[in-house]
C-alpha positions in Angstrom: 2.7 -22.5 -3.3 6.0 -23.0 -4.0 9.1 -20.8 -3.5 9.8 -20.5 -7.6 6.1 -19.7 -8.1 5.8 -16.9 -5.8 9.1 -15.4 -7.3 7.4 -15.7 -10.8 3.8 -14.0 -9.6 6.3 -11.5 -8.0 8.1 -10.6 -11.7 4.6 -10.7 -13.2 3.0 -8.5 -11.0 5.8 -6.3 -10.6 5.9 -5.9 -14.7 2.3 -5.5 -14.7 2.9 -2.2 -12.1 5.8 -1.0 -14.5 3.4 -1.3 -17.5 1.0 0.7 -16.3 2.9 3.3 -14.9 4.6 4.1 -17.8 0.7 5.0 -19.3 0.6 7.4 -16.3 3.9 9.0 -16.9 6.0 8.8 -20.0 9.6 7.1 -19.2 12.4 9.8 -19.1 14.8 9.8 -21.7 18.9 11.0 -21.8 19.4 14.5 -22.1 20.4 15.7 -25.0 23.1 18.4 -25.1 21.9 22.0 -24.8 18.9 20.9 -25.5 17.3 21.1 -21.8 15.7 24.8 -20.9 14.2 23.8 -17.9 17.6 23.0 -16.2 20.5 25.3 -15.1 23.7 24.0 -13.7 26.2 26.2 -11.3 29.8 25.1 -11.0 31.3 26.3 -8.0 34.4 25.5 -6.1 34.9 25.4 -2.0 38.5 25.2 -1.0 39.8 24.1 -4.7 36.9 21.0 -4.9 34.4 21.5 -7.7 30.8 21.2 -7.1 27.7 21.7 -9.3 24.0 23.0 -8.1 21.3 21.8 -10.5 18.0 24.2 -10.6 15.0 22.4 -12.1 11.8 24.1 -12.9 8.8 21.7 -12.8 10.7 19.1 -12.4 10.4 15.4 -11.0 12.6 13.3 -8.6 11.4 9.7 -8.3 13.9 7.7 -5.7 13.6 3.9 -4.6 14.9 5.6 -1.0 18.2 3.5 -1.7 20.2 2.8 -5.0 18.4 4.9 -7.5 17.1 8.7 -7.5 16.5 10.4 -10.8 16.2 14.0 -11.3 13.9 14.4 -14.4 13.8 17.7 -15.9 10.8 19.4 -17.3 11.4 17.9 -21.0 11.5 14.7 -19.5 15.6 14.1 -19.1 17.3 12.4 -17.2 19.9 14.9 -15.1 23.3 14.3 -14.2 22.5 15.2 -10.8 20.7 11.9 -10.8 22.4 9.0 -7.9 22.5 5.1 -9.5 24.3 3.0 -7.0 25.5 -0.7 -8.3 27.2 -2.9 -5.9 30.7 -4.3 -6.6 30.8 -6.6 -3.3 28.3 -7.8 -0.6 28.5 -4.7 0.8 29.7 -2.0 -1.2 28.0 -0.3 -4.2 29.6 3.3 -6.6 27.9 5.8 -8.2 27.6 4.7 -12.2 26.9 6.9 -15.1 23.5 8.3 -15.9 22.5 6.0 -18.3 22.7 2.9 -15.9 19.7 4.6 -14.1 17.2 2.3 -13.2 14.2 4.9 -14.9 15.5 4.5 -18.3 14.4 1.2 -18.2 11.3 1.0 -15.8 9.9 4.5 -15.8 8.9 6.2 -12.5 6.3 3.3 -11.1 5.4 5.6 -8.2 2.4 8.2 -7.8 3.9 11.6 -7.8 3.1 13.9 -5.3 3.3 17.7 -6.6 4.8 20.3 -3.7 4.5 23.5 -3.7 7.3 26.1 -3.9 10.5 25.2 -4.1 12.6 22.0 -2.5 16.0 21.3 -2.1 17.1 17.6 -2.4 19.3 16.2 -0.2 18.6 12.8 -1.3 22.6 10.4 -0.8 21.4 7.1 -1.3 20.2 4.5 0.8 23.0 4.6 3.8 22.1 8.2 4.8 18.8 7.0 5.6 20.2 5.6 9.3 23.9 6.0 9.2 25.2 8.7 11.7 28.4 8.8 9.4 26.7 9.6 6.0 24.7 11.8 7.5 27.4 14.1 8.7 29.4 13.4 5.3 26.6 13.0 2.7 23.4 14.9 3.7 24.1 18.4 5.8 27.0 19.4 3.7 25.2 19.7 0.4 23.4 22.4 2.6 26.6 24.2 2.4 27.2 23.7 -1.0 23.8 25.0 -1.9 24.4 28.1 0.5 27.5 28.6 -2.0 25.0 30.8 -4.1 21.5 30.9 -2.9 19.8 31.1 0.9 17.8 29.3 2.5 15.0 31.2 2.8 14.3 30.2 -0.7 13.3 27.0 0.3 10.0 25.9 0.8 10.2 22.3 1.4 13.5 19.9 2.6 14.1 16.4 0.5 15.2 14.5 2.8 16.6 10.5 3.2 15.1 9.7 6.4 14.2 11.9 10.0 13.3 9.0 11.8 16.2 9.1 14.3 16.8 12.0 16.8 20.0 12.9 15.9 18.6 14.2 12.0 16.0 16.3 13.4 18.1 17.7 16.0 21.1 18.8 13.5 18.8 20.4 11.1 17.2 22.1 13.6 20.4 24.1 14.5 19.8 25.0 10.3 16.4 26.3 11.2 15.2 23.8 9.5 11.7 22.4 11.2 10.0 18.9 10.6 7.2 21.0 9.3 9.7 22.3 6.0 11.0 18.3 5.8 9.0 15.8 3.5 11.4 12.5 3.2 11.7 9.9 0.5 10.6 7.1 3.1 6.9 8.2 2.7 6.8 10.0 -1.1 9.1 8.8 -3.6 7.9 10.1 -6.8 7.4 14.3 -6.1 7.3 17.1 -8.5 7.5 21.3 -7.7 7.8 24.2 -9.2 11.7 24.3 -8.5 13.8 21.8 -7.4 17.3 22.7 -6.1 20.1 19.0 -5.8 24.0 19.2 -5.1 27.1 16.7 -6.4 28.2 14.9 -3.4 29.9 16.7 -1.0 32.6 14.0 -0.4 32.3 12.1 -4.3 30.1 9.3 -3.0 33.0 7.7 -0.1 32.8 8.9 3.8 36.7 8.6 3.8 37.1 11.2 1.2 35.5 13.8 3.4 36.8 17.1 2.8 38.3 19.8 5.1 35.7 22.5 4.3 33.0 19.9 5.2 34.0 19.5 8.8 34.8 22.6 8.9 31.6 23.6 8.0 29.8 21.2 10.7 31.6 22.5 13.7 30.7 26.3 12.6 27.2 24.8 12.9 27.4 22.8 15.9 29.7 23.8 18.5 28.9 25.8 21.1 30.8 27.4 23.9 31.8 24.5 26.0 33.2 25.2 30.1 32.3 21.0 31.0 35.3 19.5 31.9 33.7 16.4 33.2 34.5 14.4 30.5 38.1 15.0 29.3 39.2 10.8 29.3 36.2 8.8 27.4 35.8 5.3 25.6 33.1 5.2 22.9 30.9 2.0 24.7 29.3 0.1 22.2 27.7 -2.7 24.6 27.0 -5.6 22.1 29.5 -8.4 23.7 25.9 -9.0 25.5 24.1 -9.7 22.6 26.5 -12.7 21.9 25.6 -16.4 22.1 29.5 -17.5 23.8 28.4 -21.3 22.5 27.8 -20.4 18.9 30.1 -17.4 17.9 29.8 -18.7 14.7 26.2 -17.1 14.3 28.0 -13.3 14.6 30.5 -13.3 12.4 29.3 -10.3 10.7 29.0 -8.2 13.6 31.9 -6.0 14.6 32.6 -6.5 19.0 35.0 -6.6 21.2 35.2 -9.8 22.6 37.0 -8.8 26.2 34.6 -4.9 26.0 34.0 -5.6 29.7 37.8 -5.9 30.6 38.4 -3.3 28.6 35.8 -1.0 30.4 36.9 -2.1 33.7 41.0 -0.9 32.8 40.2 2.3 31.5 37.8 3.3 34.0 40.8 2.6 36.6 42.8 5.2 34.9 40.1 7.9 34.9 38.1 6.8 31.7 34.2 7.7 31.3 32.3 5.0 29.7 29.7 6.6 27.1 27.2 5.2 25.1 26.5 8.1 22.4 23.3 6.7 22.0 22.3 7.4 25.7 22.9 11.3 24.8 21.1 14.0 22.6 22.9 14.7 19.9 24.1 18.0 21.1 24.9 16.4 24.3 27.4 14.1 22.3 28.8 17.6 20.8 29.5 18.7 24.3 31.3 15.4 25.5 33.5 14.9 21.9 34.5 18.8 22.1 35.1 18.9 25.7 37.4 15.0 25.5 41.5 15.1 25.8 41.5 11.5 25.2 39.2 9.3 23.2 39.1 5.3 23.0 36.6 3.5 20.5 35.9 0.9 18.5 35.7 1.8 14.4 32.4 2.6 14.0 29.5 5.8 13.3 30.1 7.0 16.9 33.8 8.1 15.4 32.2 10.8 13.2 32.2 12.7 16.9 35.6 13.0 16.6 34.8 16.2 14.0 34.0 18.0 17.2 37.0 17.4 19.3 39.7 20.1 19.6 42.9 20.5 18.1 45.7 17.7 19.6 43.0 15.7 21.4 43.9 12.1 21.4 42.3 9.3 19.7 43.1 5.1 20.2 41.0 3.7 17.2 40.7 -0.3 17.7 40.3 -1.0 14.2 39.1 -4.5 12.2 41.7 -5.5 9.7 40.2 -4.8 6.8 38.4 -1.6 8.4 38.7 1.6 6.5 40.8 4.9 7.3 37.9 7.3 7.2 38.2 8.0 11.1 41.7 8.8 11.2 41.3 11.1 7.8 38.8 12.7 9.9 41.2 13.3 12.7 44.2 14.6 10.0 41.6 17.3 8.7 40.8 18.8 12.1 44.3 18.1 13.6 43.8 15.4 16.4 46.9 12.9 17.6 45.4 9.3 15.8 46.9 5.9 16.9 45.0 2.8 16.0 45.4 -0.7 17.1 44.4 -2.8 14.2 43.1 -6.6 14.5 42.7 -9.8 12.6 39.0 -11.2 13.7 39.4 -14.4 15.5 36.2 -15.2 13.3 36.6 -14.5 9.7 33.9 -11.7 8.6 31.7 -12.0 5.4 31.8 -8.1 6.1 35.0 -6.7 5.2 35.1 -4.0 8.0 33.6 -6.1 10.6 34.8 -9.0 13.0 35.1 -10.6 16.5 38.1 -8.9 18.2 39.9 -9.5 21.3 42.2 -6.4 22.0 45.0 -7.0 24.4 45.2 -4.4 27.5 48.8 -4.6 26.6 48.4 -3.0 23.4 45.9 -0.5 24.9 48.4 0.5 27.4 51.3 0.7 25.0 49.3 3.3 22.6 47.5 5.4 25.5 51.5 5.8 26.8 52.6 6.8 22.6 49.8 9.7 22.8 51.4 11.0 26.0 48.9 9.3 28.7 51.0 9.1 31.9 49.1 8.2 34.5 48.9 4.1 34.0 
């Protein structure tokens, strides 16, 4: 069977599924203006940013666990609380209007699942399902926004992204919150209950418009006293120059390594440097070695979300892509770290903009670590 006719089974079937579950459940339609009962919105501010809380009762979300999650109220509307991701590049996608959500066309072709009690949704689109950073940025904060004006103990159920990773049960654990309370979109994308609780986004959909009262907020929740002085000198290892093939660099392109990591490992340990893996740690291991750090060295990458839980004037050497973004070192501004970064072309051009093979000079390394007051080299 050939590649065009599987493609055209695939639309036909997938139709056929559409079809049907718009029989099942009648397609939501946009809201019309004071018109809706069955929602309530809260406008709040934290630290002069505005935020919203939406309160369904018997509402729906229905989610694809990546570009689109609809909120559908009890008289069948679409809510403004509802997420519909389009992608302007290969690799970036904003938040659209409400009427470019995908259910206003296909429905909700997804069994529902009624819960109940009452959930809060902490659905943020399809990145917060495995990325450290939108975690931290996208997914605990809205906790905080909800706190804003109701408690947790309200709460029967969690909507959550993903907890397939150790670090997401581990951080909502410090919340009370147990895998028990947690249903995710991975496994039920179409749920109802008899209150549903969502959040704007904390940071307005972009990690490196992360606000003050959001980091704020996740060292209240996450530091603890701290007397380990082991690691006060540590570079952020990311170990993938192993996974490259040296005869056909070609081929990783997209990744983001540092070509000379070892050389780089071996300097930095001579000058008192720890080499750690984050990945190696529990999360609130990691919490222990960022808070407890003088000096940090990494790539641009998740791992530099740690740097929320380093103390005041600690130092940071970001090696940076080119065309990497600044959402690290606005991280460090907010919680008053010393930021330098050494920023590289790729010697292999990147079909991902924040990506690239890099070779960083010791040189430069040396130069920085001496700018942020590092003597002993």
């Amino acid at each position: 069977m050939s590649n065009n006719v599987k493609t055209k089974l695939k639309a036909i079937y997938k139709k056929i599924i559409i079809n049907l579950f718009n029989l099942i459940y009648i397609k939501p339609t946009k809201q019309i203006k004071n018109k809706d009962d069955s929602e309530k919105v809260y406008n709040l501010k934290i630290d002069k940013n505005q935020y919203r809380i939406f309160e369904f009762r018997n509402g729906r979300i229905y989610t694809d666990s990546n570009d689109t999650t609809a909120y559908i109220s009890a008289n069948n509307y679409i809510s403004e609380a509802s997420l519909q991701y389009k992608k302007f590049d290969s690799i970036n996608s904003r938040n659209q209007k409400t009427l470019d959500n995908e259910v206003l066309k296909i429905g909700t072709p997804k069994f529902k699942r009624k819960i109940n009690g009452s959930i809060l949704s902490l659905i943020s689109g399809g990145a917060s399902r495995d990325n450290f950073t939108h975690w931290f940025t996208d997914v605990i904060p809205r906790i905080k926004i909800y706190q804003q004006k109701f408690s947790l103990k309200m709460i029967n159920k969690f909507y959550l992204p993903s907890i397939k990773h150790k670090f997401q049960l581990e951080s909502l654990s410090y919340l009370g919150i147990k895998k028990k309370d947690i249903i995710t979109s991975e496994k039920y994308k179409h749920i109802e209950a008899k209150k549903i609780f969502a959040t704007t986004h904390p940071c307005y959909h972009k990690p490196s418009s992360v606000k003050s009262w959001s980091l704020m907020y996740l060292k209240k929740i996450y530091i603890k006293k701290n007397t380990q002085k082991k690691y006060q000198k540590i570079f952020i290892d990311r170990d993938q120059f192993r996974l490259l093939d040296l005869n056909d660099l070609e081929k990783y392109a997209g990744y983001r390594i540092l070509m000379n990591e070892n050389e780089i490992k071996d300097y930095l340990s001579s000058i008192g440097f720890l080499i750690v893996k984050p990945e190696n740690f529990s999360f609130s291991e990691q919490v222990k070695i960022f808070s407890s750090a003088n000096y940090v060295v990494g790539l641009y990458g998740a791992a530099m979300m740690m740097l929320t839980f380093c103390k005041q004037k600690t130092k940071v050497l970001e090696i940076k892509p080119l065309r990497g973004g600044d959402e690290f070192k606005n991280i460090s501004k907010l919680v008053k770290l010393k930021h330098k970064q050494i920023i590289l072309k790729p010697i292999i051009e990147s079909p991902t903009p924040q990506n690239g093979l890099l070779n960083c000079p010791i040189d430069k390394i040396k130069k920085e670590l001496k700018l942020l007051g590092l003597r002993d080299i």
